[in-house]
C-alpha positions as CSV (number, residue, x, y, z in Angstrom):
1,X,86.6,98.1,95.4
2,X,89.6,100.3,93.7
3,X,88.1,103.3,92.7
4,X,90.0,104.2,89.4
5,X,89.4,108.2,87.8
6,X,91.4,108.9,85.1
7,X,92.8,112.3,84.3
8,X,95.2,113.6,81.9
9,X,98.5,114.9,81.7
10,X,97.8,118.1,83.7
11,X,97.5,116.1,86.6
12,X,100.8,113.7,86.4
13,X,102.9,114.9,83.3
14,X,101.5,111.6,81.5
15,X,99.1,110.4,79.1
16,X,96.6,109.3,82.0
17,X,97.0,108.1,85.6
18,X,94.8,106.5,88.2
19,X,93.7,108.2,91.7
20,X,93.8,105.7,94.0
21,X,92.1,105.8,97.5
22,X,95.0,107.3,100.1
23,X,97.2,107.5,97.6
24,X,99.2,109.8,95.4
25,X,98.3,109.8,91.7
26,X,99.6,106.2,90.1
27,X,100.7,106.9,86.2
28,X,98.8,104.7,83.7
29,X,100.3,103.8,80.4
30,X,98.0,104.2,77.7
31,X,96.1,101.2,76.6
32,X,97.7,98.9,73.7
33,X,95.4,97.5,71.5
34,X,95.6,94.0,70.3
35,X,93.2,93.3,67.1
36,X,91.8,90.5,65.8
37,X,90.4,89.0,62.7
38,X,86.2,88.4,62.4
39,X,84.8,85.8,65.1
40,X,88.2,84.8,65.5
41,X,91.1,84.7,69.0
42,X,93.6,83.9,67.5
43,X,96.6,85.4,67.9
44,X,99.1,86.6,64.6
45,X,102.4,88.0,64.4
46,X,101.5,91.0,65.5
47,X,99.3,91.1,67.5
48,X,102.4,88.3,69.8
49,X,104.9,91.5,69.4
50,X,102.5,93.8,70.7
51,X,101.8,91.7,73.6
52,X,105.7,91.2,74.3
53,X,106.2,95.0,74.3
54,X,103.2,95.6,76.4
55,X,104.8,92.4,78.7
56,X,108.2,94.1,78.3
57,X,106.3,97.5,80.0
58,X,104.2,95.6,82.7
59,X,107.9,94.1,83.6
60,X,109.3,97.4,84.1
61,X,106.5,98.2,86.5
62,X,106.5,95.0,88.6
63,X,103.7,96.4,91.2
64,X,101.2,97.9,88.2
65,X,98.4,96.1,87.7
66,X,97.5,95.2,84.2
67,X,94.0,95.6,82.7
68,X,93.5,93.3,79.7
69,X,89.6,94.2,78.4
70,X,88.3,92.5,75.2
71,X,85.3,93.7,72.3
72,X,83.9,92.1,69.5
73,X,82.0,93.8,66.8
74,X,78.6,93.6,66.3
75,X,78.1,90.5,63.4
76,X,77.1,87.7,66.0
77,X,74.3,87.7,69.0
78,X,75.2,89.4,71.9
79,X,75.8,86.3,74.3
80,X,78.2,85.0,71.4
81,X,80.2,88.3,71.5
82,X,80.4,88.7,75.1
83,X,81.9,84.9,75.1
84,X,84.4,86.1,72.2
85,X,85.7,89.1,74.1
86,X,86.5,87.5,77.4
87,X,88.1,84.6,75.0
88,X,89.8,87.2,73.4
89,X,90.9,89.0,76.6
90,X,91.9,85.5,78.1
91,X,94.0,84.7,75.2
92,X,96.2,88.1,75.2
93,X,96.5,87.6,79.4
94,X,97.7,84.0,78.7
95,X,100.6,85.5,77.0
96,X,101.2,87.8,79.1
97,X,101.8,85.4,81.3
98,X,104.3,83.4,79.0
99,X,105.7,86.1,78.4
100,X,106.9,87.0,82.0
101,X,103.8,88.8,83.6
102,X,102.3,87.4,87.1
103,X,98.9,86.7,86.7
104,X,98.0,87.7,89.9
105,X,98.7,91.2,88.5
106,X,96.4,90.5,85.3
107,X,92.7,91.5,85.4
108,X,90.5,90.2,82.5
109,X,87.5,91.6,81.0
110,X,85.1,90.9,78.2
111,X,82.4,93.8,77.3
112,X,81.2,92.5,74.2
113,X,80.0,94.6,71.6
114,X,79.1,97.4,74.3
115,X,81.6,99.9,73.8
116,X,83.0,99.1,70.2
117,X,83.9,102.3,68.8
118,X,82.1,100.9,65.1
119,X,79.8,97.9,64.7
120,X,82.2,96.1,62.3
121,X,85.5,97.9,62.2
122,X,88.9,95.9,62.9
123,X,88.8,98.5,65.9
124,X,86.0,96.8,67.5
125,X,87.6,93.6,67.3
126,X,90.5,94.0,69.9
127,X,91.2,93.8,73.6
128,X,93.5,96.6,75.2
129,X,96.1,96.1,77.2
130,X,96.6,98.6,80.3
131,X,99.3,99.0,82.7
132,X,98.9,100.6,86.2
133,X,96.3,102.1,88.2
């Protein structure tokens, strides 16, 4: 298993990068977030240019991986919101991928309401995009 530590700009002159076993340090962007209306995937406006920038990115960087990790809030059981955040995650990976991205680069995750930064904020309802590492 990758073991992943991130540091900060001390370390690499970035926002963040990943140590790597045997390697060098391996700059990380910092992570987009995509947001999302209550008990909801669906993508708007947006949240489809935010992806295509972050797509734009992960092109630039053809041998980055990209981390795609998806929350929900904290208004539906916890089964229910660990189902929405891997939809949620799923959904922004899918266009990733139509927008250019190998999925064989593209790791998904969904961790629920575990980790929201508020029970109900918009913040909790997003999945974050990461590049590298």
């Amino acid at each position: 298993m990758m073991l992943k530590i991130l540091v900060f700009s001390m370390l690499c002159g970035v926002s963040a990068c990943a140590i790597l076993p045997g390697g060098p340090p391996v700059p990380t962007t910092p992570a987009t977030p995509v947001f999302f209306q209550p008990f909801s995937a669906a993508l708007d406006p947006a949240a489809l240019s935010t992806i295509a920038s972050a797509a734009q990115a992960a092109n630039e960087e053809p041998g980055a991986r990209v981390t795609v990790v998806g929350a929900a809030d904290n208004t539906g059981t916890p089964a229910a919101n660990k189902y929405l955040s891997l939809t949620r995650a799923q959904v922004v990976a899918d266009t990733l991928v139509s927008d250019g991205v190998d999925r064989a680069r593209i790791h998904v995750r969904g961790i629920g309401e575990t980790g929201a930064p508020n029970d109900m904020a918009q913040s909790s309802r997003r999945a974050l995009i990461s590049i590298g590492g």
